[in-house]
PQR file of N, CA, C, O and H, with PARSE charges and radii, in Angstrom:
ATOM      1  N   UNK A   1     -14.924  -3.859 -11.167 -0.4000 1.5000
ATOM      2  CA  UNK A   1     -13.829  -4.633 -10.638 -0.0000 2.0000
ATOM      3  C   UNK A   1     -13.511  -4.152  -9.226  0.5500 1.7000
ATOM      4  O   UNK A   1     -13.372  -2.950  -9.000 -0.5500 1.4000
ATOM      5  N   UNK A   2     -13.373  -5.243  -8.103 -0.4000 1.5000
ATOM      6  CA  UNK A   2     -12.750  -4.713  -7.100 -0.0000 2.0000
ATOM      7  C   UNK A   2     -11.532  -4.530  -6.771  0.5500 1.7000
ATOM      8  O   UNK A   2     -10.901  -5.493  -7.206 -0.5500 1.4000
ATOM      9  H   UNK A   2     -13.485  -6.220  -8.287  0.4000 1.0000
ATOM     10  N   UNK A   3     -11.017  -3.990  -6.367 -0.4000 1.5000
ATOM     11  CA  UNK A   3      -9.748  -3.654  -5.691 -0.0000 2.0000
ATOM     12  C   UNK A   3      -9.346  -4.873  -4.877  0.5500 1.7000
ATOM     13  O   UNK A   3     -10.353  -5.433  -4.442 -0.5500 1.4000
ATOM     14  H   UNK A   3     -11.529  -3.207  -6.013  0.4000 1.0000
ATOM     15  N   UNK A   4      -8.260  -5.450  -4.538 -0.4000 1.5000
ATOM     16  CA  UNK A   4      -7.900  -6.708  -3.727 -0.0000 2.0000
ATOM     17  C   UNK A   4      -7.139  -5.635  -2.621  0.5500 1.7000
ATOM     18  O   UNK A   4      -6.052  -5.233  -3.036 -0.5500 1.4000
ATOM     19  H   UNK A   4      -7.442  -4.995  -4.891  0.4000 1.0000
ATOM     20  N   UNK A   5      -7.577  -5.073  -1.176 -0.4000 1.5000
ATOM     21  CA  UNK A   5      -6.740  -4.428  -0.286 -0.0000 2.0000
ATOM     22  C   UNK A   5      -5.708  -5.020   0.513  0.5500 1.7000
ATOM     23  O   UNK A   5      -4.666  -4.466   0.864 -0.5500 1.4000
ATOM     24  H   UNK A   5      -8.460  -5.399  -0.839  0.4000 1.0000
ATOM     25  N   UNK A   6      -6.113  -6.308   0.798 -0.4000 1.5000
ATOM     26  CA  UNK A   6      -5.145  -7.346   1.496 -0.0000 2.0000
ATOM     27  C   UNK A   6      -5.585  -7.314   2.536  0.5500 1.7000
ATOM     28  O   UNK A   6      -5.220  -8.267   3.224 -0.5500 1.4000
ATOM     29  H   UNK A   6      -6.959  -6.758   0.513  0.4000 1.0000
ATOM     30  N   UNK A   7      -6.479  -6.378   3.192 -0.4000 1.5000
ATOM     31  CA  UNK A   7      -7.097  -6.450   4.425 -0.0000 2.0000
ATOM     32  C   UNK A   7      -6.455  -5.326   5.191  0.5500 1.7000
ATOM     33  O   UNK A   7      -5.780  -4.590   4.472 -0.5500 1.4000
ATOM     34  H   UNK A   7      -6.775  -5.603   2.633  0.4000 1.0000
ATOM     35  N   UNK A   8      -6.500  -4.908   6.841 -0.4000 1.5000
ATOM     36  CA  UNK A   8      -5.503  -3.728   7.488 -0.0000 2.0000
ATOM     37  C   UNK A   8      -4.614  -4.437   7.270  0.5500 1.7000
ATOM     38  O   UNK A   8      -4.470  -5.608   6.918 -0.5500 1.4000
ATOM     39  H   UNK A   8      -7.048  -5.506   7.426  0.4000 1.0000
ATOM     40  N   UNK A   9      -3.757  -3.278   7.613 -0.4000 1.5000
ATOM     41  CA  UNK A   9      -2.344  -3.717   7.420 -0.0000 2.0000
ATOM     42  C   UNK A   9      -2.006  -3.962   8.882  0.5500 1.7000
ATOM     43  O   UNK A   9      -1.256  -4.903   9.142 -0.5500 1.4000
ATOM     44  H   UNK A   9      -3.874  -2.327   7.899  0.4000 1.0000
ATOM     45  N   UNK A  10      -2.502  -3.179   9.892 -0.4000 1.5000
ATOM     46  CA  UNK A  10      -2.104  -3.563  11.131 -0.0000 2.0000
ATOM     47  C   UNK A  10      -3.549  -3.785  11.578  0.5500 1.7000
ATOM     48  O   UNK A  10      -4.344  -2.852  11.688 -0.5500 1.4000
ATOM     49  H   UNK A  10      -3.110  -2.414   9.681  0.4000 1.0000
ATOM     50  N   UNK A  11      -3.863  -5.087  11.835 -0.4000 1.5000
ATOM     51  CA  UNK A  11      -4.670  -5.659  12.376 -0.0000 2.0000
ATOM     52  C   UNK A  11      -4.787  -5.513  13.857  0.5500 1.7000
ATOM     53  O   UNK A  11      -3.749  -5.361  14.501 -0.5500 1.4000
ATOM     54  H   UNK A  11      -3.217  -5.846  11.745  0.4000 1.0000
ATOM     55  N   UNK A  12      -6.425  -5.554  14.720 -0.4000 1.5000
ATOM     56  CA  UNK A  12      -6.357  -5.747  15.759 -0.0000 2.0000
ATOM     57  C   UNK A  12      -6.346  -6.642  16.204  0.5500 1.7000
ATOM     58  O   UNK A  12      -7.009  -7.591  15.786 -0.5500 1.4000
ATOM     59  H   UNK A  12      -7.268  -5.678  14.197  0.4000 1.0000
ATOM     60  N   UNK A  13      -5.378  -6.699  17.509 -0.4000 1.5000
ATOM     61  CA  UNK A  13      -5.968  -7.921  18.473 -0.0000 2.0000
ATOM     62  C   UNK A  13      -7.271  -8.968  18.585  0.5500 1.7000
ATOM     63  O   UNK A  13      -8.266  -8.270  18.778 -0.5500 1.4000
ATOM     64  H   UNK A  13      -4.839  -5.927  17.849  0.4000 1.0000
ATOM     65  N   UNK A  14      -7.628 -10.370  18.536 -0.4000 1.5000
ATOM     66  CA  UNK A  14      -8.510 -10.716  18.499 -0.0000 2.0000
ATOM     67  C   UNK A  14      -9.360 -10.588  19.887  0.5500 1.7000
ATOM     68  O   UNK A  14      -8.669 -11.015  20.812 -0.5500 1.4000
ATOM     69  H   UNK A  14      -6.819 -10.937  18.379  0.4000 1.0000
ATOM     70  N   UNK A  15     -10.347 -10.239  20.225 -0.4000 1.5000
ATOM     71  CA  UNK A  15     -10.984  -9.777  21.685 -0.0000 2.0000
ATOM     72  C   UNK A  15     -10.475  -8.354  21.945  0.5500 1.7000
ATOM     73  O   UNK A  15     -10.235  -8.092  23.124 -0.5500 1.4000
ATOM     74  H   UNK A  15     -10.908  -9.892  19.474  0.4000 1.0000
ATOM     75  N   UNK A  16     -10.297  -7.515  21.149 -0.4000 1.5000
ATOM     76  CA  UNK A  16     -10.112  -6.366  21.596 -0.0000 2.0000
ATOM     77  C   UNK A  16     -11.825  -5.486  20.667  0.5500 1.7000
ATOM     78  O   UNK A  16     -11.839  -4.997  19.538 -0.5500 1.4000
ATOM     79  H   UNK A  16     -10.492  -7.727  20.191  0.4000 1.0000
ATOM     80  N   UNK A  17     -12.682  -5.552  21.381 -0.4000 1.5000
ATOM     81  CA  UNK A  17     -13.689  -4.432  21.305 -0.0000 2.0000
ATOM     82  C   UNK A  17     -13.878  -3.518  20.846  0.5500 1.7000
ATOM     83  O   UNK A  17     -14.533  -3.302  19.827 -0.5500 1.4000
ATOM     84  H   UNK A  17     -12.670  -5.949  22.298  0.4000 1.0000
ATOM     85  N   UNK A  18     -13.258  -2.702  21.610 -0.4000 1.5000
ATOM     86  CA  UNK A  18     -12.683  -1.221  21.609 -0.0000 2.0000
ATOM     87  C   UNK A  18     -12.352  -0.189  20.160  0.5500 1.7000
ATOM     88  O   UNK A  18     -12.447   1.030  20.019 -0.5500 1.4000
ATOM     89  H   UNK A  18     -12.726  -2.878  22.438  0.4000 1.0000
ATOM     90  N   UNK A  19     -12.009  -1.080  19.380 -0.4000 1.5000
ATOM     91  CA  UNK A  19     -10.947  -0.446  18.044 -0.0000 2.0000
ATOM     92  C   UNK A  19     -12.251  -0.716  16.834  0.5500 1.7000
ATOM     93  O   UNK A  19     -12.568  -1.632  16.075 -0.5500 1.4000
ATOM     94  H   UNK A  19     -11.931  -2.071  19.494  0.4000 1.0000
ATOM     95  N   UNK A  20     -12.580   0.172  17.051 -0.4000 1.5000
ATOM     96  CA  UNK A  20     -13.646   0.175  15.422 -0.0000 2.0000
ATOM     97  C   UNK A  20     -12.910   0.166  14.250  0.5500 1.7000
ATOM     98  O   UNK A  20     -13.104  -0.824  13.544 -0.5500 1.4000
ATOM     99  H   UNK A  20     -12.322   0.916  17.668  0.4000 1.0000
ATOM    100  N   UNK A  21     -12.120   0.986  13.841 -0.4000 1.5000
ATOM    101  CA  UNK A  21     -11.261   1.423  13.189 -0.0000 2.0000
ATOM    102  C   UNK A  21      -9.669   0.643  12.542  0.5500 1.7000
ATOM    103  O   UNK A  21      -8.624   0.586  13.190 -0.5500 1.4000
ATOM    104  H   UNK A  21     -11.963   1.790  14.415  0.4000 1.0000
ATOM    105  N   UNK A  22      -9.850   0.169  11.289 -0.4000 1.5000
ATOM    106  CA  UNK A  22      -8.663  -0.742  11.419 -0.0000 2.0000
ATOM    107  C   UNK A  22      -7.814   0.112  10.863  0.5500 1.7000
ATOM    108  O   UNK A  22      -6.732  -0.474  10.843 -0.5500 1.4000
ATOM    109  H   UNK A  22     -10.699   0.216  10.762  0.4000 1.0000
ATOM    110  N   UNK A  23      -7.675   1.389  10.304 -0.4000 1.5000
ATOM    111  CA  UNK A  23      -6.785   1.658   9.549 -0.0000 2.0000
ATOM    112  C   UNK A  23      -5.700   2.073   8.133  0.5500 1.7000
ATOM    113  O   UNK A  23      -5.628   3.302   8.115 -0.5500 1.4000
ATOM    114  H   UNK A  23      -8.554   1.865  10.321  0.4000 1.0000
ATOM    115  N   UNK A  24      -5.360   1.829   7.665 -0.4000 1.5000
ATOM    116  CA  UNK A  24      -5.001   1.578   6.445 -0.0000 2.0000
ATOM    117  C   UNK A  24      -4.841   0.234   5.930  0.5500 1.7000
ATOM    118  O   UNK A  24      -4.194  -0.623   6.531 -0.5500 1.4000
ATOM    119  H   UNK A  24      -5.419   0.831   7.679  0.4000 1.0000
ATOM    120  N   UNK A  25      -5.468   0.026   4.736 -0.4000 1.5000
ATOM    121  CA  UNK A  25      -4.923  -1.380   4.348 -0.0000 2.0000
ATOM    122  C   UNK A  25      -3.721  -1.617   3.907  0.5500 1.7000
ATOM    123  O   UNK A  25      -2.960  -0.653   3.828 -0.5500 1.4000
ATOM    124  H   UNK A  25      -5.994   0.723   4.247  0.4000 1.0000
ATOM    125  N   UNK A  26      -3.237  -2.972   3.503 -0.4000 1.5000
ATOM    126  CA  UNK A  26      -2.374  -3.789   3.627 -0.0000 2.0000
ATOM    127  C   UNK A  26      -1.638  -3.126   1.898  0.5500 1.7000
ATOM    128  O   UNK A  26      -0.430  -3.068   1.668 -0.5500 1.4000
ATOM    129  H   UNK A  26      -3.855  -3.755   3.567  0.4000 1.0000
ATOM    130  N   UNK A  27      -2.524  -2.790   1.107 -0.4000 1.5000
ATOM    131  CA  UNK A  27      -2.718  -2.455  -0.156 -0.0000 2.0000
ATOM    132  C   UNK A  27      -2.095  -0.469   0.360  0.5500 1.7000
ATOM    133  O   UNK A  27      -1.293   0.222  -0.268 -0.5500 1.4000
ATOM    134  H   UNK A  27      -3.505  -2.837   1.294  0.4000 1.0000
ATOM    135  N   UNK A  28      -2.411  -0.315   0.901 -0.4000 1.5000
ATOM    136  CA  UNK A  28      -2.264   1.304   1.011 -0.0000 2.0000
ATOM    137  C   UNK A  28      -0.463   1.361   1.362  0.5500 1.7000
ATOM    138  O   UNK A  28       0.383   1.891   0.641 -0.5500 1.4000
ATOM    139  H   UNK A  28      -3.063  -0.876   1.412  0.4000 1.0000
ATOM    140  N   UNK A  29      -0.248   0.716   2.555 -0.4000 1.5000
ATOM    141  CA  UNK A  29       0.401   0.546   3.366 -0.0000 2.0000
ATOM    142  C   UNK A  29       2.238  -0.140   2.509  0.5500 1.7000
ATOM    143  O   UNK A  29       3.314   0.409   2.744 -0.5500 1.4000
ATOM    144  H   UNK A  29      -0.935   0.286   3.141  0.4000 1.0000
ATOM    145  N   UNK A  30       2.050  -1.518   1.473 -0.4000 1.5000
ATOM    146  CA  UNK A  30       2.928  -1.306   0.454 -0.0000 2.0000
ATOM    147  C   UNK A  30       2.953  -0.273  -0.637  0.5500 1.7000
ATOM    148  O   UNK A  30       3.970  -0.092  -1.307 -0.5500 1.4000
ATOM    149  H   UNK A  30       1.176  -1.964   1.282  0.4000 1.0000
ATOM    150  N   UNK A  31       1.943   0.345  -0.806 -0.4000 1.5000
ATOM    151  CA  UNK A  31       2.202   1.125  -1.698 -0.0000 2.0000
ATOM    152  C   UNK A  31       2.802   2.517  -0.964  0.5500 1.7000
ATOM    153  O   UNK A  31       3.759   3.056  -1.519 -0.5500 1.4000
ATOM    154  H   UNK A  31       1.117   0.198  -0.261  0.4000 1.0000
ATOM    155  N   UNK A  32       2.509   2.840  -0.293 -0.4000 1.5000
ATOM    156  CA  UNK A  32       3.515   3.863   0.630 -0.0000 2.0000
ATOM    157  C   UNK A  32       4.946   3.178   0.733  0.5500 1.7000
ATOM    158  O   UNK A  32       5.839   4.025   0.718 -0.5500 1.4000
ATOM    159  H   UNK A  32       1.732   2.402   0.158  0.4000 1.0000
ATOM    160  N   UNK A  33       5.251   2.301   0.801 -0.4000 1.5000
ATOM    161  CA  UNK A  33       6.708   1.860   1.543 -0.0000 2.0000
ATOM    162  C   UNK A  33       7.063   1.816  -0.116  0.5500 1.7000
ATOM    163  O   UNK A  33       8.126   2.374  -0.389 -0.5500 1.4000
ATOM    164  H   UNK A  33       4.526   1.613   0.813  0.4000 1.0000
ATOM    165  N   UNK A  34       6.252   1.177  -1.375 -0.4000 1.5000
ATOM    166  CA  UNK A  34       7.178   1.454  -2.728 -0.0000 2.0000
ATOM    167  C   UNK A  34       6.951   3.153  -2.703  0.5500 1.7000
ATOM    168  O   UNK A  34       8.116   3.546  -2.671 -0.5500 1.4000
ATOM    169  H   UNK A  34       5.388   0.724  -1.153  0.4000 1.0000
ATOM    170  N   UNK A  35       6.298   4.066  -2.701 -0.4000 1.5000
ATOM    171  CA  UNK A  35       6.923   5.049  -2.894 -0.0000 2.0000
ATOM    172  C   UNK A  35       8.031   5.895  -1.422  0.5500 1.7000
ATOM    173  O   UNK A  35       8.562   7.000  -1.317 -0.5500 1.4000
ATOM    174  H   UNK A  35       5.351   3.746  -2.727  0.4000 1.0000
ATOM    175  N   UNK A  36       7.998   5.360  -1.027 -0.4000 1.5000
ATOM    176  CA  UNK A  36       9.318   5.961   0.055 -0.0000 2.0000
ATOM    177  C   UNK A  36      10.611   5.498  -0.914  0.5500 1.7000
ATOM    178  O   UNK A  36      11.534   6.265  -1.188 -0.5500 1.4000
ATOM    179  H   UNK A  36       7.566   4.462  -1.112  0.4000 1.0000
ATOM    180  N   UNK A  37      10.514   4.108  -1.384 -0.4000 1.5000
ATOM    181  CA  UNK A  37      11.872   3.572  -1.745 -0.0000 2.0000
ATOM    182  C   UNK A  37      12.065   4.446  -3.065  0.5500 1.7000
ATOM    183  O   UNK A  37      13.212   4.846  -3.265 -0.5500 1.4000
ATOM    184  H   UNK A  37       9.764   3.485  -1.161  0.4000 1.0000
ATOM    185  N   UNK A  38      10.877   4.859  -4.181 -0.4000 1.5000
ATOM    186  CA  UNK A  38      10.801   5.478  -5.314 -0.0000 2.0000
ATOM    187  C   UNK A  38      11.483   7.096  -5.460  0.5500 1.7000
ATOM    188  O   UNK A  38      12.062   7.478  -6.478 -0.5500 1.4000
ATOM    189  H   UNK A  38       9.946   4.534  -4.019  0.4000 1.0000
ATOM    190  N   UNK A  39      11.250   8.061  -4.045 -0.4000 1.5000
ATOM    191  CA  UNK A  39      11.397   8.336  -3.786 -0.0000 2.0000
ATOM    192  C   UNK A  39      13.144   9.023  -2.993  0.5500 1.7000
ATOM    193  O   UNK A  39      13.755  10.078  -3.163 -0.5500 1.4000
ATOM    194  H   UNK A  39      10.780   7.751  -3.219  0.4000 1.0000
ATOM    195  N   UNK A  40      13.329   8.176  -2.404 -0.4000 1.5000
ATOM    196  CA  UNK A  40      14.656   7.974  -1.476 -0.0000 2.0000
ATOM    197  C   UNK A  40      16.197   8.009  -3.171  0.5500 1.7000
ATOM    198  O   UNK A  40      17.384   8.311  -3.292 -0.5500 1.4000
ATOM    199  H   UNK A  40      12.833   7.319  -2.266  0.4000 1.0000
ATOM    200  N   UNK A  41      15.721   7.791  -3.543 -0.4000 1.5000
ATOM    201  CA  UNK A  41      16.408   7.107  -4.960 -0.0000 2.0000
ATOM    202  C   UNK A  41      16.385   9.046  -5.597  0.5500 1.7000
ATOM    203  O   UNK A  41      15.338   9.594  -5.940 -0.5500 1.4000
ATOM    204  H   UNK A  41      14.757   7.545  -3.444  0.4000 1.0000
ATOM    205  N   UNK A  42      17.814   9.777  -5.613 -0.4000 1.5000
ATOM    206  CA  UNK A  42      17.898  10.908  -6.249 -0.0000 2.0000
ATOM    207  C   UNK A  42      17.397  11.187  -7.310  0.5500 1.7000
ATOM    208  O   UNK A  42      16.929  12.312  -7.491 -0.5500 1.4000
ATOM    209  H   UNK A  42      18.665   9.332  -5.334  0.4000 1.0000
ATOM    210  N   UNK A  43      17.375  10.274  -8.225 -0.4000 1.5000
ATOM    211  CA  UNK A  43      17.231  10.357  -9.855 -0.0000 2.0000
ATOM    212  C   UNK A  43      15.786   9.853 -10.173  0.5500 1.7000
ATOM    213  O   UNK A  43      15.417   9.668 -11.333 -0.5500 1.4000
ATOM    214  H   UNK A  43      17.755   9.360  -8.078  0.4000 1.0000
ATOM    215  N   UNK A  44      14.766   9.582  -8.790 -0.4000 1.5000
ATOM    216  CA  UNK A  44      14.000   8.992  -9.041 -0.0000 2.0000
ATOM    217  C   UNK A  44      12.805  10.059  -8.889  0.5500 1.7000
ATOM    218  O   UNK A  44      11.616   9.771  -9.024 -0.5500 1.4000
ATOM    219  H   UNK A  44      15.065   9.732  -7.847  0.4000 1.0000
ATOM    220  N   UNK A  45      13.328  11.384  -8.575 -0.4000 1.5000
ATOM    221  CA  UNK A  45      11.959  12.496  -8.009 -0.0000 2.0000
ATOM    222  C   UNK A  45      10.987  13.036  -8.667  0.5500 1.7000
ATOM    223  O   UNK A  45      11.229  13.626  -9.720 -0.5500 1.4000
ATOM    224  H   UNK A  45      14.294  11.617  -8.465  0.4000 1.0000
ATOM    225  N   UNK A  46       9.604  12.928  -8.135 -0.4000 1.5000
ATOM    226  CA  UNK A  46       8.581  13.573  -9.584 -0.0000 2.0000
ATOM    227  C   UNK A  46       8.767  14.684 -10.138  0.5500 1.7000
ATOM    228  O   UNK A  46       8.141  15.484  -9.443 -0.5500 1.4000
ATOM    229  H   UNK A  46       9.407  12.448  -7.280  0.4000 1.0000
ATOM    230  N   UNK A  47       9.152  15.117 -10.806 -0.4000 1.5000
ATOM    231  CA  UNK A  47       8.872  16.358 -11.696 -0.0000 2.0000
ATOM    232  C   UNK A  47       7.940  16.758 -12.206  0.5500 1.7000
ATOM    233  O   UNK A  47       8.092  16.679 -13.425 -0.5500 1.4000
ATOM    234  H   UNK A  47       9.660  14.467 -11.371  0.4000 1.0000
ATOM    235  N   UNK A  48       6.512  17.381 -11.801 -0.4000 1.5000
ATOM    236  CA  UNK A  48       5.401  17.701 -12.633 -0.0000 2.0000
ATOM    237  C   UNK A  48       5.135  16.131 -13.017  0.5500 1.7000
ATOM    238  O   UNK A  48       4.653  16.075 -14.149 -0.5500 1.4000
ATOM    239  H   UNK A  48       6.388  17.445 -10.811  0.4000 1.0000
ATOM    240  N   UNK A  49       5.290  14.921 -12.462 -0.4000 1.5000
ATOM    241  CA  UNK A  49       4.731  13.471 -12.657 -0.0000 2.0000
ATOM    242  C   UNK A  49       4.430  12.908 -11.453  0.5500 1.7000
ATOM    243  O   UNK A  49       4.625  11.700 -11.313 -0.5500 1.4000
ATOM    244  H   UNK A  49       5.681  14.966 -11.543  0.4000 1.0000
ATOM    245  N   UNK A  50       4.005  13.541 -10.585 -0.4000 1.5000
ATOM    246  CA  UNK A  50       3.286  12.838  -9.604 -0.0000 2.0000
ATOM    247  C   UNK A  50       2.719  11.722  -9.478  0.5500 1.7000
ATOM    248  O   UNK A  50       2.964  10.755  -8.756 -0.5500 1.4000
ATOM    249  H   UNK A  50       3.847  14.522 -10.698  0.4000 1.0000
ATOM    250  N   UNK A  51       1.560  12.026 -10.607 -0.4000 1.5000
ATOM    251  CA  UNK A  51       0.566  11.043 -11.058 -0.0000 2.0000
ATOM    252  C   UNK A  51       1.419   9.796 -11.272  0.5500 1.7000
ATOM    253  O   UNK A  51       1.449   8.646 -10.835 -0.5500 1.4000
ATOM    254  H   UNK A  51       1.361  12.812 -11.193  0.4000 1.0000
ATOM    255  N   UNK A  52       1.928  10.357 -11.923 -0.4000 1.5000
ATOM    256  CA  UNK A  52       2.750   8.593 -12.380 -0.0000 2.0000
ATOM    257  C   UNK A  52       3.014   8.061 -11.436  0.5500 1.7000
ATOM    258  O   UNK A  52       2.405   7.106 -10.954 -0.5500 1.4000
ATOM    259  H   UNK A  52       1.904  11.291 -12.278  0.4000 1.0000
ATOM    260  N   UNK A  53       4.124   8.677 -10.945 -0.4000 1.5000
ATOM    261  CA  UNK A  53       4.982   7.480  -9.493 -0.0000 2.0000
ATOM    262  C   UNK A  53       4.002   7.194  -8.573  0.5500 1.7000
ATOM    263  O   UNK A  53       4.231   6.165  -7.937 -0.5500 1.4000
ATOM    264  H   UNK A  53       4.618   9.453 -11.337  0.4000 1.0000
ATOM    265  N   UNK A  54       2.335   8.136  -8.116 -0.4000 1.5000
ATOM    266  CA  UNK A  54       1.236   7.560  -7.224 -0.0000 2.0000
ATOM    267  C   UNK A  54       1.372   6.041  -8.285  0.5500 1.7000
ATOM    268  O   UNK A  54       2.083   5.051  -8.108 -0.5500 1.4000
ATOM    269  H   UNK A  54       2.148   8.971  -8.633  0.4000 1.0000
ATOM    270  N   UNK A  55       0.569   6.292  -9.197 -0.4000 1.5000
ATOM    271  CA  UNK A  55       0.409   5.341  -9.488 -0.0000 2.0000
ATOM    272  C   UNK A  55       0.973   3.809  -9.865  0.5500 1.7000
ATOM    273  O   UNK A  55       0.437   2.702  -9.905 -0.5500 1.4000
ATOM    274  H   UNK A  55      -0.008   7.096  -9.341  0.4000 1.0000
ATOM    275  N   UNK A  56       2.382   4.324 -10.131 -0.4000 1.5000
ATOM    276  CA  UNK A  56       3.024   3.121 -10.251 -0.0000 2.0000
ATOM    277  C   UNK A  56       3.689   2.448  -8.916  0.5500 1.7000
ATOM    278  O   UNK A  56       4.480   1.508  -8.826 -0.5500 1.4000
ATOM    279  H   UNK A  56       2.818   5.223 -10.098  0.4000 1.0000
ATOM    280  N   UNK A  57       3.012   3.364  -7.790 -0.4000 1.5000
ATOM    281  CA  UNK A  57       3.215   2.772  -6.390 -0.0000 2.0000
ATOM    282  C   UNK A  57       2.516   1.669  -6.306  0.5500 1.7000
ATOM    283  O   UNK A  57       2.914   0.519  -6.115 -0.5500 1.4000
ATOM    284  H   UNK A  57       2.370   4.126  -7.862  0.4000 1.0000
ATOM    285  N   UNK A  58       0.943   2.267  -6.532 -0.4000 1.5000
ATOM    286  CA  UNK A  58      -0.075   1.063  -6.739 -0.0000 2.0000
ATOM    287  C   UNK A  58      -0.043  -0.023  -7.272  0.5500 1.7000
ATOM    288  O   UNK A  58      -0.595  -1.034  -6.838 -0.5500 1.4000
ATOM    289  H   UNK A  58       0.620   3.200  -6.688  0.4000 1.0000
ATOM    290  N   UNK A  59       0.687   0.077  -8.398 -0.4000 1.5000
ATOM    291  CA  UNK A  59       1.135  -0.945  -9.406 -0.0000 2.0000
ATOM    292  C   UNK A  59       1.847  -2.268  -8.831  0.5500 1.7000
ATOM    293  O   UNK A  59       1.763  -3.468  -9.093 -0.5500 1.4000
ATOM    294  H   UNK A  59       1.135   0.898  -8.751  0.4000 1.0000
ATOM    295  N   UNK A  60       2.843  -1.219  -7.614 -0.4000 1.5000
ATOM    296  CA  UNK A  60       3.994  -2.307  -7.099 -0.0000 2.0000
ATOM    297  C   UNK A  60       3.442  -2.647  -6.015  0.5500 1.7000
ATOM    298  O   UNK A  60       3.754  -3.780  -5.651 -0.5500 1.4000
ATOM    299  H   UNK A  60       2.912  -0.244  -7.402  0.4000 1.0000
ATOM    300  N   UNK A  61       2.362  -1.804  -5.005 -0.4000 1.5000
ATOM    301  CA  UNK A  61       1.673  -3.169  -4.004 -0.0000 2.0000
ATOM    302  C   UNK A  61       0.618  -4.110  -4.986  0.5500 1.7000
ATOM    303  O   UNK A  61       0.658  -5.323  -4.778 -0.5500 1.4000
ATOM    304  H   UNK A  61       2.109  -0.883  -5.301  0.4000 1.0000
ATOM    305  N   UNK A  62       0.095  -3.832  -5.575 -0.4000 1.5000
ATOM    306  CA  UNK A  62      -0.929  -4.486  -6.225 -0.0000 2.0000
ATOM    307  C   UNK A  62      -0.256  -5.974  -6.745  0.5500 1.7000
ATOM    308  O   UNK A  62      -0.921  -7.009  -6.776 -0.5500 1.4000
ATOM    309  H   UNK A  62       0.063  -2.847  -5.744  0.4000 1.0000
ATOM    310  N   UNK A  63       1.194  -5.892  -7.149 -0.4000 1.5000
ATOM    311  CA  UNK A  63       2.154  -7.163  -6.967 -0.0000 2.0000
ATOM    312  C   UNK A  63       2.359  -7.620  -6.261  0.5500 1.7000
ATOM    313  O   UNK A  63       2.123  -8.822  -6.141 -0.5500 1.4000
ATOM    314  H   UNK A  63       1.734  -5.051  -7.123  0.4000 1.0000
ATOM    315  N   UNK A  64       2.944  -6.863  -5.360 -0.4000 1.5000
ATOM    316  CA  UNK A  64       3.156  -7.159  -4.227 -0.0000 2.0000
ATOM    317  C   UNK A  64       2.418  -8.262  -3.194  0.5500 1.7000
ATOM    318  O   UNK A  64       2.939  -9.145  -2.513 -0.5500 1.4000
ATOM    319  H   UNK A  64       3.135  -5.887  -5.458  0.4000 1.0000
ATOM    320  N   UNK A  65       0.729  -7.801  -3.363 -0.4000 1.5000
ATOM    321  CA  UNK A  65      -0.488  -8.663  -3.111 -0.0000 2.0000
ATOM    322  C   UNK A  65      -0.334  -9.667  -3.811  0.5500 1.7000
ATOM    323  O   UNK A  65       0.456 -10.453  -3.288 -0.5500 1.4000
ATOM    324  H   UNK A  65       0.306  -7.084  -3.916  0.4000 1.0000
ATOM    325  N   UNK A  66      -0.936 -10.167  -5.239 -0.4000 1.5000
ATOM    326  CA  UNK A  66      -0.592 -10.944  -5.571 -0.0000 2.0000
ATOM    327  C   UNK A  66       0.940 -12.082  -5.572  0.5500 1.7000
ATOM    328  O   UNK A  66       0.839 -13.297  -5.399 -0.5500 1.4000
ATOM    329  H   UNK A  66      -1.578  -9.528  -5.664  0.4000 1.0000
ATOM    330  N   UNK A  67       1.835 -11.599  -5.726 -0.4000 1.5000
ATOM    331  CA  UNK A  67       2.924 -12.529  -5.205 -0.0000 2.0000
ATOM    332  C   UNK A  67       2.822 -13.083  -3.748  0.5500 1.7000
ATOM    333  O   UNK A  67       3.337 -14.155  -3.432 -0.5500 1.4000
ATOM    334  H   UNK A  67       1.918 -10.612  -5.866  0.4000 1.0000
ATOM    335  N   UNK A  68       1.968 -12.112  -2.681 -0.4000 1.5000
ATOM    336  CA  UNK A  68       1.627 -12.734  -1.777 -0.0000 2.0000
ATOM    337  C   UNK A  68       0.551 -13.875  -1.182  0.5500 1.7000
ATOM    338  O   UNK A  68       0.509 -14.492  -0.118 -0.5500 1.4000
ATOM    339  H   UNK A  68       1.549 -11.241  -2.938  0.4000 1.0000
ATOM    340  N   UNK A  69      -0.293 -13.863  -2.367 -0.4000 1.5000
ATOM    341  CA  UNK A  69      -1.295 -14.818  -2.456 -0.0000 2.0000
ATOM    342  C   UNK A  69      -2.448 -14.461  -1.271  0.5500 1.7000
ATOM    343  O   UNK A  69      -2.986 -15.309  -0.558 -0.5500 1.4000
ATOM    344  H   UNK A  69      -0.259 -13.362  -3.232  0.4000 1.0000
ATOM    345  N   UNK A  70      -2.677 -13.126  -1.233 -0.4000 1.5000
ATOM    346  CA  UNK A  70      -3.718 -12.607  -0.647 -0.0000 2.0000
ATOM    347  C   UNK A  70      -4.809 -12.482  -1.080  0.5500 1.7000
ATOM    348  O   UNK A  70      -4.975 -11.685  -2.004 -0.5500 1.4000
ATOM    349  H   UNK A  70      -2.239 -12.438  -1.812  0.4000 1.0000
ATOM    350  N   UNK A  71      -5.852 -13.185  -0.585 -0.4000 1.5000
ATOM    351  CA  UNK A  71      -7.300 -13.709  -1.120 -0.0000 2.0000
ATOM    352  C   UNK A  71      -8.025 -11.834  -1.203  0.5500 1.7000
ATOM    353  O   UNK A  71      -9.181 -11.635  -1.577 -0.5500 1.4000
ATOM    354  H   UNK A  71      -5.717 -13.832   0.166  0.4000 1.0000
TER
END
């Protein structure tokens, strides 16, 4: 199964050459911003569950994508 990334998240310029490199995807990029919010939240901090909240970051861009209708 593949992964759906959404593509970079910050895309380059079209005619810009230069930039091999796009970045983080679009997929990386919500899942960082759900765990900042997971995070930010007192009652919400890992305890020896890391794993989990990584993962249920993923969980919430991986929605995130889909509700967005990203091919």
């Amino acid at each position: 199964m593949t992964t759906n990334t959404g593509g970079p998240a910050f895309p380059a310029p079209a005619g810009v050459a230069h930039i091999t490199e796009q970045g983080m995807s679009l997929r990386d990029y919500f899942a960082a911003k759900a765990m900042q919010g997971m995070l930010a939240y007192a009652y919400f901090r890992p305890l020896a569950m890391e794993d989990l909240y990584a993962r249920d970051a993923y969980v919430m861009a991986d929605a995130m994508l889909k509700t967005r209708g990203t091919p």
